[in-house]
C-alpha angles and dihedrals in degrees: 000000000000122000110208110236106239089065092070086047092099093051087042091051091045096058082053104051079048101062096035078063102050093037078069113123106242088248092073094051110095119221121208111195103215092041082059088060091063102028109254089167090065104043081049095064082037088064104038093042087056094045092043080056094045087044099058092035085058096086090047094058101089098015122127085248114123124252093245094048087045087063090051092054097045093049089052087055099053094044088054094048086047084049088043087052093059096038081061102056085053082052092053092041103050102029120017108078108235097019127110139191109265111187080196090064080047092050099039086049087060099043093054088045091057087046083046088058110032088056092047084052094052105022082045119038091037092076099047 
């Protein structure tokens, strides 16, 4: 039931690309006044945090792996993008200059690693 490694490259460069993103000084990150007014921080984390899930259950998708351990995989996932989430706003908070700790971004990174997760369970076990 191995998995070869270069199929989980785009989830791994992805993680990457993420925290390149948030280690940003505050000064680097644009702010648009009007997107501010509906959140557009958060819908972004939302976004990522979904993608970085769909892009580590990938390799998953055709493998011999039962549905069921499938799910569990896929649940572990999202519950360590929703810890990576969290371990980046320490990370923010203690050593990035101008960035803080939001419990929102926290929040927003879970709730996009529920959706992650909620679309690889149906869009990936319905056609096994």
């Amino acid at each position: 039931m191995n998995i070869p490694t270069k199929k989980f490259i785009p989830g791994i460069a992805w993680f990457f690309i993420l925290l390149f993103l948030m280690c940003l000084p505050g000064s680097d990150v644009p702010s648009v006044g009007w997107l501010d007014k509906i959140y557009f921080d958060k819908w972004v984390h939302i976004g990522v945090f979904a993608l970085l899930v769909t892009l580590f259950c990938w390799p998953f998708y055709r493998s011999n792996y039962s549905s069921q351990q499938r799910i569990q995989l896929f649940l572990k996932i999202a519950i360590a993008a929703s810890v990576w989430g969290i371990a980046t706003e320490f990370i923010q908070k203690f050593f990035v200059p101008g960035r803080d700790f939001d419990i929102y971004d926290w929040i927003s990174d879970t709730i996009g690693a529920v959706i992650g997760y909620w679309f690889c369970k149906k869009k990936f076990l319905s056609k096994v």
